[in-house]
N, C-alpha and C positions, 0 to 999 in steps of 0.2 A: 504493500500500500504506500503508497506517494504522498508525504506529507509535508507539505507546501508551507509557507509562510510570508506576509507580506512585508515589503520593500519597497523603499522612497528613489531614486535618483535622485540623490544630493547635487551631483558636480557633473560637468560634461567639459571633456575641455579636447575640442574637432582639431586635430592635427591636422587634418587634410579632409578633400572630402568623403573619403573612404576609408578615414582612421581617426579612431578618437580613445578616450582614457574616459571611462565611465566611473564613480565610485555612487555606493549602491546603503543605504543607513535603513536599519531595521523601521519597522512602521511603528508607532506610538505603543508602548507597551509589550513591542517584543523586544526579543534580547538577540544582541549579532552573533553570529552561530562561532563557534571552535574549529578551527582546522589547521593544518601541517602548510610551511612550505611545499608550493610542488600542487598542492591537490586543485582541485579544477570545482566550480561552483554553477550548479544547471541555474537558468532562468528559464522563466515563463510568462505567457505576454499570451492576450485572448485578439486572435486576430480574424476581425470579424468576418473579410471575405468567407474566412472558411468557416465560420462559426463555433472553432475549437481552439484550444490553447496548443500553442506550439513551444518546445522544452528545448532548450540549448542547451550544451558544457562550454565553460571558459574558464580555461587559468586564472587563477587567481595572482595577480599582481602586487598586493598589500604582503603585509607582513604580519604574524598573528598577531604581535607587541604591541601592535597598533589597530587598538579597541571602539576604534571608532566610525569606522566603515570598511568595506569591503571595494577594491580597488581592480577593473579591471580592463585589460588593452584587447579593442576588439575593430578588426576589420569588417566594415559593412560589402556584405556580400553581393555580389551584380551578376556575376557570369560563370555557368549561361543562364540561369535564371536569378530573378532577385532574391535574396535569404532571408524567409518570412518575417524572425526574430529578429536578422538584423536590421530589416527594414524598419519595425516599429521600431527598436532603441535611437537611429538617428531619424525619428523623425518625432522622437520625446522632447519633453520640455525638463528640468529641473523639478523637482517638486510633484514630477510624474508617480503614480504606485505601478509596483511590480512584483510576480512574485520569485522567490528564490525557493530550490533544497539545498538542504545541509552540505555542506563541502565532505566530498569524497576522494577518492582518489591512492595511489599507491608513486607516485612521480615521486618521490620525496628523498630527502639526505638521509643517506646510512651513516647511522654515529658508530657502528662495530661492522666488523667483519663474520663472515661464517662463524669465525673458529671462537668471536667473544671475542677480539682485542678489538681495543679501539682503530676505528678510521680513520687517521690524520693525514691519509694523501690528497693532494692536491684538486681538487673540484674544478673541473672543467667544463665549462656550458657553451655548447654551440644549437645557438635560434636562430630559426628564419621568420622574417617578419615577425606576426605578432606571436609568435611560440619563443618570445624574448621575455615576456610576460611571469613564467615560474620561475625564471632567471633573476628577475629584480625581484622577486621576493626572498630567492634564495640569499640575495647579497644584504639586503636592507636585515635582514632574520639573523644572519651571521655578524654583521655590523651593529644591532639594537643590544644582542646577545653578550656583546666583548670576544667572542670566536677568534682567536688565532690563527684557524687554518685556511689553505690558500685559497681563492677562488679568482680564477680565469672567466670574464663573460666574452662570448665573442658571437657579435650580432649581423648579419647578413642580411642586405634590404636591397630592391630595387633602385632605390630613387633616398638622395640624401634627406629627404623631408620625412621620409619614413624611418630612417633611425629613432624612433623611438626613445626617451630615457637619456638619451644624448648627454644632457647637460650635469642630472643627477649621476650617472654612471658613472663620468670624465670627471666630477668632483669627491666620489668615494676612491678615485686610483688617486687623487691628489692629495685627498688625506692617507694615503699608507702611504705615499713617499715623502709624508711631511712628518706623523709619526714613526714608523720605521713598519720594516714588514713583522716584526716582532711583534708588536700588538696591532697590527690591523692590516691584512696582504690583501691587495685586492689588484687586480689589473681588468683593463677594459680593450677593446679593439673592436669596428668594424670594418665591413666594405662593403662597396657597391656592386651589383651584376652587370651594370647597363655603365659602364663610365662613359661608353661617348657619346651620349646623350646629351643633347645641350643644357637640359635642366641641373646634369651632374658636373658639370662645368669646370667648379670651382675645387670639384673632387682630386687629393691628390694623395689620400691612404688606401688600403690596400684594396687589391678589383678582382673581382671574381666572386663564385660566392661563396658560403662559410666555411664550404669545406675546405677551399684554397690554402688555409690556417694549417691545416695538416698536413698539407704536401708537402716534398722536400724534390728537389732534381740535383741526380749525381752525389746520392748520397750524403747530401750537404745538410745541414740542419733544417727545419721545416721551420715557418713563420711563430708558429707558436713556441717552438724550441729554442730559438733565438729571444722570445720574449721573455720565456721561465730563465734564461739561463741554463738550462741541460738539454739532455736526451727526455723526451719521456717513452715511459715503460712501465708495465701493468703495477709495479711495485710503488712507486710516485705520484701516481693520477691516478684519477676514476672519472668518464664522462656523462654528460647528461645532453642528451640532445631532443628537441624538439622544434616543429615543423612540417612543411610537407612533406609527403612518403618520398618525395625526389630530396630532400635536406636529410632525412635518415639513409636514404641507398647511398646519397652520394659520400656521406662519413664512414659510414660501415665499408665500405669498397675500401677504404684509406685504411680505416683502424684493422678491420679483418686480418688481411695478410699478416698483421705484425704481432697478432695472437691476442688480441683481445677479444674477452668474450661479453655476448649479450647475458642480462639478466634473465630474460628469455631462454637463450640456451647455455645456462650456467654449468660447469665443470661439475664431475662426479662430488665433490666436495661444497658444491655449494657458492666456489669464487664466480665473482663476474667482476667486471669494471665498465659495464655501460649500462646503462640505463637510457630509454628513450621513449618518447609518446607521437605519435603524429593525429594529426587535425585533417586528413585528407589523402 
């Protein structure tokens, strides 16, 4: 049984017109629900054409520390048909009701390993578009927290107006190089698909899309290896990837060969080091 509860849109803030940052505040007298970095929160919205409610999943964005609304980054959907949910949320006002369930989900940080030891390798997140989303919750969650361990975002967009998170991102890598990575490591990176695009113009960081992060040619250090400072290998890192099914084939094709394994198809013992979810 489906047990609903209603919700205000507080805040809209239209990044483009097919991208916005939605935050979502219980309705008068309910309470904002519990949930993990990583998990994904359905909406529902009664869309009259059809005279049914129609139920989406979206990442959650927010951070749990922060008790005061539910934060999330969502692309309105156009093609090839328009996406019923996402049509009504941008074509809401503020102050709109909505309803939500409970945040679910299984995306989330491993604090141990199989074996009972703690986790302390490296956290690696590569999103495409808005699957950047469990990514900034992961970092704000590890940041709210005092976390010392590492984490790597690394964000892949068409078009530089859809980086996403830009600013707040680019200012968490600036505080661990202004406190030391000892108490607070964070590093940031994206790139474009499309740089010769005239919109991408003024583009001059890295091009291709997120997978690019992991390549290497000639055996040479890969973009992300050069940014940690090492090799990475299963013992180091652990990834988290989401996006479309082409942003998970196109990492997996890279990490596979080099012996990483899916949590999916995890080792007789239970090891893995990736984790990922896709949206299509």
């Amino acid at each position: 049984m489906v047990v609903e509860s209603k919700a205000i849109i507080s805040y809209i803030q239209i990044q483009k017109e097919d991208l916005a940052v939605f935050r979502f505040k219980p309705k008068e007298g309910e309470t904002l629900p519990q949930y993990k970095p990583g998990q994904f929160l359905t909406l529902g919205a009664h869309v009259q054409s059809e005279n049914k409610v129609i139920r989406r999943a979206y990442s959650i964005a927010s951070n749990p520390e922060n008790r005061k609304y539910i934060e999330l980054y969502i692309r309105w959907v156009r093609k090839p048909l328009p996406g019923r949910l996402t049509t009504v949320l941008f074509s809401a006002k503020e102050g709109d009701e909505i309803t939500w369930i409970k945040p679910t989900g299984a995306f989330t940080i491993e604090e141990k390993k199989p074996n009972g030891e703690p986790d302390d390798r490296r956290i690696v997140c590569l999103g495409g578009g808005t699957g950047l989303a469990p990514f900034v919750s992961y970092a704000r969650h590890l940041h709210d927290t005092g976390s010392k361990r590492e984490i790597v975002v690394l964000h892949g967009a068409s078009y530089v107006d859809e980086l996403g998170y830009r600013e707040e991102l680019t200012q968490l890598e600036e505080e661990s190089l202004d406190r030391g990575k000892d108490k607070w490591s964070f590093r940031y990176r994206s790139t474009i698909s499309r740089p010769d695009e005239w919109f991408n113009r003024t583009w001059n960081g890295q091009k291709g899309r997120v997978e690019t992060f992991l390549q290497s040619k000639n055996e040479e250090m890969s973009p992300l290896e050069k940014l940690v400072g090492e090799k990475i290998t299963k013992d180091n890192t652990v990834f988290f990837i989401c996006g479309w099914q082409g942003t998970i084939d196109g990492c997996l094709d890279v990490l596979t060969p080099k012996g990483f394994v899916t949590e999916r198809s995890k080792r007789p013992d239970k090891s893995f080091e990736i984790k990922y979810e896709s949206y299509g």
